[in-house]
C-alpha positions as CSV (number, residue, x, y, z in Angstrom):
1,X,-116.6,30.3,-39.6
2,X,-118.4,33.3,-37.8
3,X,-116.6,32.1,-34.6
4,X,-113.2,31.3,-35.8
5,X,-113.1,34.8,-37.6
6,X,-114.0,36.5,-34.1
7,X,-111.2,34.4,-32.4
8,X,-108.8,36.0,-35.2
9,X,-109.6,39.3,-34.6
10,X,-109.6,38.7,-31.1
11,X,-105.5,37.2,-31.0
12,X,-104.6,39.9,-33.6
13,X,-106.1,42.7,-31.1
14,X,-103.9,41.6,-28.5
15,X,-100.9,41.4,-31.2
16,X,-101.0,44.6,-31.8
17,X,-101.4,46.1,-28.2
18,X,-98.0,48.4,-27.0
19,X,-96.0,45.8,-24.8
20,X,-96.1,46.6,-20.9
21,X,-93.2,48.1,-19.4
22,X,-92.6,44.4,-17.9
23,X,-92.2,42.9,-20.9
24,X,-90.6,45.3,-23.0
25,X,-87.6,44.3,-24.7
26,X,-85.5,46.8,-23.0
27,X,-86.3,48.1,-19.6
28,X,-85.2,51.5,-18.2
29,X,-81.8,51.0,-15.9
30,X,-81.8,53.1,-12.7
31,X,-78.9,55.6,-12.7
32,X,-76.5,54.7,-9.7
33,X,-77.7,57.5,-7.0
34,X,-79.8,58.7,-9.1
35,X,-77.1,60.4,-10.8
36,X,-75.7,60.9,-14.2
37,X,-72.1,62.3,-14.1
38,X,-69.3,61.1,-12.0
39,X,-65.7,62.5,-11.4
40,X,-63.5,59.5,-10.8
41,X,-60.0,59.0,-9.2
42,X,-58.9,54.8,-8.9
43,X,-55.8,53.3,-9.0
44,X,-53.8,50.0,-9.4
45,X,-51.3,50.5,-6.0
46,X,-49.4,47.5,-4.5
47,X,-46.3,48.1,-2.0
48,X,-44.2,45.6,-3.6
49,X,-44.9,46.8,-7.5
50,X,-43.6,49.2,-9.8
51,X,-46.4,48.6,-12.4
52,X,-48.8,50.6,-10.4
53,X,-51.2,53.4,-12.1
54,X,-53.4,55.9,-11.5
55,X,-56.8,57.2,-13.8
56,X,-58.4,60.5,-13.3
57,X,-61.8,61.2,-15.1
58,X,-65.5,60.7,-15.7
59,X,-68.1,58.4,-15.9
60,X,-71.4,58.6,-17.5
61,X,-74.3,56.8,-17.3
62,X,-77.3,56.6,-19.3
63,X,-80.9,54.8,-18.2
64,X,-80.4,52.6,-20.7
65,X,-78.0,51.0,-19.2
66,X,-74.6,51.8,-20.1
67,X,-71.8,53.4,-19.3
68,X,-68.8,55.4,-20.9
69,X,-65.4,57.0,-19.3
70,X,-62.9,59.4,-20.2
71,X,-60.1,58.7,-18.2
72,X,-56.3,60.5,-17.9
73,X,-53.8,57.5,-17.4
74,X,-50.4,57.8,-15.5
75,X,-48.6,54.8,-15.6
76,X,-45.2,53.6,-13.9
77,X,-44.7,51.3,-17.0
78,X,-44.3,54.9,-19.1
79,X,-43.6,57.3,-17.0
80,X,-44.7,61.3,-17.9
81,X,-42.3,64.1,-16.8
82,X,-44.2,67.4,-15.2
83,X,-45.9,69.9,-17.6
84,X,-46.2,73.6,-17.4
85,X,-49.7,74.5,-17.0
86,X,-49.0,78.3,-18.8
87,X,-49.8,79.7,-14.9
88,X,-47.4,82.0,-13.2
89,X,-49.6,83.4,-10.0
90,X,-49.0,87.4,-9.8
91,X,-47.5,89.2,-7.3
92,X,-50.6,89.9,-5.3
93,X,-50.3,86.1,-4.4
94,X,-46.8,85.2,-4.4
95,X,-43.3,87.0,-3.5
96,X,-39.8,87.2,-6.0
97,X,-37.8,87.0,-3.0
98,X,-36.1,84.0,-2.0
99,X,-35.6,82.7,2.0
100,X,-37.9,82.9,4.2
101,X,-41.4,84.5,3.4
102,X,-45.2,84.4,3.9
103,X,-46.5,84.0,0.7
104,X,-45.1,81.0,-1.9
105,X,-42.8,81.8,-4.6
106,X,-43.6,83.4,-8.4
107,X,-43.3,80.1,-10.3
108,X,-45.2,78.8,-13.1
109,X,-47.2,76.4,-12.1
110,X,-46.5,72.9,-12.6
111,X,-48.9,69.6,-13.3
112,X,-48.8,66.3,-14.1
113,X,-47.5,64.6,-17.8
114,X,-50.4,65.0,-20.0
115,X,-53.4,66.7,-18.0
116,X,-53.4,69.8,-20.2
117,X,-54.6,68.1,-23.0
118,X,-57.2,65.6,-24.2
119,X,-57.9,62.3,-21.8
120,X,-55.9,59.1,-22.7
121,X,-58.3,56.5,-22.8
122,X,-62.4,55.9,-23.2
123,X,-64.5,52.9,-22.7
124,X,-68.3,52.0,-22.7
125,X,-69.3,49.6,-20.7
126,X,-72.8,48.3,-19.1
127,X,-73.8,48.4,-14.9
128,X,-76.2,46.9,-13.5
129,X,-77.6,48.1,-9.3
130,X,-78.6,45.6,-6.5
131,X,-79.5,47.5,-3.4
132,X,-76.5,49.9,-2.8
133,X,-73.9,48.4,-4.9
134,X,-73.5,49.1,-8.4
135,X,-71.6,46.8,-10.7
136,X,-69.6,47.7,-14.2
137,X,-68.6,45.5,-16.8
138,X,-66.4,47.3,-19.4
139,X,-66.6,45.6,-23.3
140,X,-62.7,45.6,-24.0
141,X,-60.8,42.8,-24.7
142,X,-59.0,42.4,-21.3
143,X,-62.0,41.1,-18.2
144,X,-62.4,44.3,-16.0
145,X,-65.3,44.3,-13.5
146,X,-65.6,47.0,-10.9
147,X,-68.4,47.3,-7.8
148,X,-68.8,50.3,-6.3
149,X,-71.1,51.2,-2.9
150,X,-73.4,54.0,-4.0
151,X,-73.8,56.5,-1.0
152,X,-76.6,59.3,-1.6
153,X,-75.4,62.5,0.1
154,X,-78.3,63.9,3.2
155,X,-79.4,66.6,1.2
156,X,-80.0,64.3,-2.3
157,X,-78.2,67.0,-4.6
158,X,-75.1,64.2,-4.7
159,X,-74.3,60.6,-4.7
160,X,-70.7,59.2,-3.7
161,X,-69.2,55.8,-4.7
162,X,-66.6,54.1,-2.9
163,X,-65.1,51.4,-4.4
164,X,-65.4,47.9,-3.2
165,X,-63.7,45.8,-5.2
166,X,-62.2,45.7,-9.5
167,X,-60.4,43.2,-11.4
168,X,-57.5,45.7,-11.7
169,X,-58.1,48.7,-9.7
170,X,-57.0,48.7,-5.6
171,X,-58.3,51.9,-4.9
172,X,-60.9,54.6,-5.8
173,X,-63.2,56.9,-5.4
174,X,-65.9,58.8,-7.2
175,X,-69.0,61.4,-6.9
176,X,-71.8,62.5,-9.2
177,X,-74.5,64.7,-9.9
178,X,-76.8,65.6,-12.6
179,X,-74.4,68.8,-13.3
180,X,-73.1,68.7,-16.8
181,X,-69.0,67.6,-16.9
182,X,-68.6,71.4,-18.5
183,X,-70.0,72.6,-15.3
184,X,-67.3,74.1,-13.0
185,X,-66.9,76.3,-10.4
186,X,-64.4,79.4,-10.8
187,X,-61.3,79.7,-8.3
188,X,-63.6,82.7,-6.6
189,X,-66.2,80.4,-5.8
190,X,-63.9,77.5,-4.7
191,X,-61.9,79.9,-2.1
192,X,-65.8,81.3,-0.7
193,X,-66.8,77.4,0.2
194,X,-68.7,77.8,3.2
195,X,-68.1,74.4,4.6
196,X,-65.4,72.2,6.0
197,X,-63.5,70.0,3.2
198,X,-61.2,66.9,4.7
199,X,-58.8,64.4,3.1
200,X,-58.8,60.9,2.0
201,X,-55.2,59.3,0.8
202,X,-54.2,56.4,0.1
203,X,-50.6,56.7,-1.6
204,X,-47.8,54.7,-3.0
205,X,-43.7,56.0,-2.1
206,X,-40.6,54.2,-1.9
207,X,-42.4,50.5,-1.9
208,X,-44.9,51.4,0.9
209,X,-48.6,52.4,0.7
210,X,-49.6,55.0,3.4
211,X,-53.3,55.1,3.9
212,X,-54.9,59.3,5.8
213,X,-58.3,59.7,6.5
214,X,-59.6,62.5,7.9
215,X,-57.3,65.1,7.4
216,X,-58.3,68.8,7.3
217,X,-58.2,71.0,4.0
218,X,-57.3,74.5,5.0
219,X,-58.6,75.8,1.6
220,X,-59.1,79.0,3.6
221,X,-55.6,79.6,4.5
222,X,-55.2,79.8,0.3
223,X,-54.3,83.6,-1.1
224,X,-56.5,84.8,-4.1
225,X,-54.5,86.2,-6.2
226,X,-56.0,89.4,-8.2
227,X,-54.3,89.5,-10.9
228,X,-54.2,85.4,-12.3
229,X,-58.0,85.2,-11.1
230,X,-57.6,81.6,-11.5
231,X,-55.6,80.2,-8.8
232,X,-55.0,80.3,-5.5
233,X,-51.7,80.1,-3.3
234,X,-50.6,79.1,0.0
235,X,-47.1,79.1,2.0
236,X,-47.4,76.6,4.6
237,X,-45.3,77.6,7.4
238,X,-42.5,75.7,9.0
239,X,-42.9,73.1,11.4
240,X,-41.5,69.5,12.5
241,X,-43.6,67.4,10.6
242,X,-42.1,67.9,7.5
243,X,-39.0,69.2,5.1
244,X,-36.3,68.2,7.4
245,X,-32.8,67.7,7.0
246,X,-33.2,64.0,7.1
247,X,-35.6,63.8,4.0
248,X,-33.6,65.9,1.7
249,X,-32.6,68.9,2.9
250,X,-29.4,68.6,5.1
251,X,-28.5,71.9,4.9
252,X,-31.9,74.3,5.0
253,X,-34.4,72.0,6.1
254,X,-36.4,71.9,9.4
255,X,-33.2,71.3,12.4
256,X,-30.8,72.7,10.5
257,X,-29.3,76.5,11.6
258,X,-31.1,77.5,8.6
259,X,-34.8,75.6,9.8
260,X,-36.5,76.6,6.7
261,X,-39.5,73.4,6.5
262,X,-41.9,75.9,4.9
263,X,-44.4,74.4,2.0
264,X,-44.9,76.1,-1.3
265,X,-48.6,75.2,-2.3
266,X,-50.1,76.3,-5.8
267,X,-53.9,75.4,-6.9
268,X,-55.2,76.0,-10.5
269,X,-57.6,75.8,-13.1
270,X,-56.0,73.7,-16.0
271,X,-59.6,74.5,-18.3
272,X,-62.7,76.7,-18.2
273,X,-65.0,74.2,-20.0
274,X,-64.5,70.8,-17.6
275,X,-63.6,69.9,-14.0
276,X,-59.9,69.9,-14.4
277,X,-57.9,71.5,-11.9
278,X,-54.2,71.0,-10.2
279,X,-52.5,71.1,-6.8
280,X,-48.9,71.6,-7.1
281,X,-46.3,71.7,-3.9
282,X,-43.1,71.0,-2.5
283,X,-40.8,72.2,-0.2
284,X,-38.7,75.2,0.3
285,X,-35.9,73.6,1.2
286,X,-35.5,71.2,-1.7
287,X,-35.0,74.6,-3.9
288,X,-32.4,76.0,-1.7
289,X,-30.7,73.2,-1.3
290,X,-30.3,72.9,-5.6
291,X,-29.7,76.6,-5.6
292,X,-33.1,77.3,-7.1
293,X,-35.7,79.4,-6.4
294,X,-38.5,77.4,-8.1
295,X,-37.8,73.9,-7.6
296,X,-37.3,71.2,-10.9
297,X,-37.0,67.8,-8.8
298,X,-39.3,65.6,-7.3
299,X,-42.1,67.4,-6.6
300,X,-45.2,67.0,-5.8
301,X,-48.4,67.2,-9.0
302,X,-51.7,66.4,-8.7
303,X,-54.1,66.7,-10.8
304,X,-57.7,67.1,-9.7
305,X,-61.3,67.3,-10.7
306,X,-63.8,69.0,-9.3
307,X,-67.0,67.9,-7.4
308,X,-70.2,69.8,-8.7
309,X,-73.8,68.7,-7.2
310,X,-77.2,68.6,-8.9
311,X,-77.1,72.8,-7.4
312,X,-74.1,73.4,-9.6
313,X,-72.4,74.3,-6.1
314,X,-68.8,73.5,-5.6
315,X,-68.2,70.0,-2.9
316,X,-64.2,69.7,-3.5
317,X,-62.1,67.1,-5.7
318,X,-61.3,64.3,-6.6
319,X,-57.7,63.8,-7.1
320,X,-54.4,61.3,-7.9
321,X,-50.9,62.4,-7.6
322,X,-48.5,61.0,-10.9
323,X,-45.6,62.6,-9.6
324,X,-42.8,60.4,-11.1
325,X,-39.0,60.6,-10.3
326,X,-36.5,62.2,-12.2
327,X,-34.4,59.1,-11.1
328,X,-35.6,55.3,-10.5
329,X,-39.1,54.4,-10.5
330,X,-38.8,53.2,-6.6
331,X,-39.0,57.1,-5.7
332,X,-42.1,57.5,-8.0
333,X,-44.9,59.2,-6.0
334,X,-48.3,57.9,-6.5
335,X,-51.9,58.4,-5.1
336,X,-55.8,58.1,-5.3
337,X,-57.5,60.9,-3.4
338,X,-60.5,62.8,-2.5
339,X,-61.3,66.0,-0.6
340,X,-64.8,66.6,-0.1
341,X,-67.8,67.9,2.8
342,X,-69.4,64.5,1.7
343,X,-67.3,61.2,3.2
């Protein structure tokens, strides 16, 4: 009896020891990069559709092992019409007179359908990481399963995904930190960037998908303006590349007598308490051609958020243009972007 009472003891001992970290019943999931917070720009874009989409937002990961995003939706199935942002830049940054000028014109700024006010959609989800690639399975009712290649940047204060493949998404791009999603960095800051920011496109127009890499952001050729602290402006001048009389502008555009292929550029803050900002732009010529001096057509929105690292430091966007036609959806403008020191 002795014996069997010291084997009980014994096997209730064990029962009651705290359960190894390998055997506990939920372990500890490894944040992607080691990162929390991710600003997110993916989109659905096929040459020969006119269902395509773009979302703009954030994802957030706990250890646990889930995942939730807040995501702004622009859709060709409902197309959103441009939205005042409340922003007119002041004269210190912009000019009332019309023709041709060095700094871009005193218009309110424009953004995409929508981005002013709360996101569209949210989702949780669960992710899972083997080696480099991180995978996300989202509990909604349709199957959507995205993969993403997790890059950490050199100096560890950010990670950068790049998408490599979704069961609805063609395109995307994404980067995180540890920064909270309220952290931003004021238009002041953003202008004062020390380093070198480049562009990644890939972008849906008139039934074809253009892919740029690599292309230079002159953020430092952007005017602060001292009066409307929070954005900046840029007149890009005239040139052969772009705004000519064969894409719309057959009577002021670049080889015309008039040869006005200038660029009116606008970037703003759209909120002081997330990432959200907006690049707005179009060309001169397109306004002079309706008699206008701040053009209402087809121009271009596109809404951004901003890239913070673990530092709290400013790193660049990520954007998608939802710039959709005042006519037929085939002259729709669509893109996934991302402008960043980190590709």
């Amino acid at each position: 009896m002795r014996f069997a009472a010291a084997i009980l003891s014994f096997l209730l001992a064990i029962a009651l020891l705290p359960a190894s970290p390998a055997t506990a019943a939920v372990s500890a999931a490894a944040l992607p990069g080691g990162k929390s917070t991710y600003v997110i720009s993916q989109g659905h874009l096929k040459a020969a559709s006119q269902q395509n989409w773009v979302r703009l937002g954030t994802y957030r990961f706990a250890t646990g092992g889930t995942v939730t995003s807040s995501l702004f939706l622009w859709w060709q199935r409902h197309p959103q019409a441009r939205q005042r942002t409340g922003t007119k830049p002041d004269s210190s940054c912009t000019t009332t007179a019309g023709g041709k000028q060095t700094r871009p014109r005193a218009c309110e700024i424009l953004t995409a359908g929508g981005f002013t006010g709360a996101p569209d959609e949210s989702r949780t989800g669960t992710y899972t990481l083997a080696g480099n690639v991180l995978t996300i399975r989202w509990n909604i009712a349709q199957a959507w399963t995205e993969q993403w290649y997790v890059e950490p940047s050199p100096d560890g204060k950010l990670a950068r995904l790049d998408l490599k493949q979704s069961t609805l998404a063609t395109h995307g791009y994404g980067y995180g930190s540890n920064a909270a999603v309220s952290t931003r960095r004021a238009m002041s800051s953003v202008k004062a960037f020390p380093g070198s920011l480049r562009q990644d496109l890939t972008s849906w127009a008139n039934g074809k998908i253009v892919n740029a890499a690599d292309d230079p952001f002159g953020l430092s050729a952007f005017r602060a303006c001292t009066g409307t602290t929070s954005c900046l402006t840029y007149l890009q001048p005239s040139s052969n590349g772009a705004c000519q009389k064969a894409g719309g502008c057959p009577n002021y555009g670049g080889g015309t007598s008039a040869n006005v292929s200038s660029i009116q550029y606008y970037l703003t803050m759209i909120s002081k308490t997330d990432r959200r900002d907006t690049l707005w732009h179009w060309c001169t010529c397109l306004a002079m051609e309706r008699d206008e001096f701040c053009y209402t057509g087809n121009s271009h929105v596109k809404p951004l958020m901003q890239i913070i690292d673990d530092s709290g430091a400013f790193r660049g966007w990520v954007g998608a243009e939802a710039s959709f036609s005042t006519g037929s959806r085939a002259t729709d403008m669509l893109a996934v972007l991302r402008i960043s020191d980190f590709r």
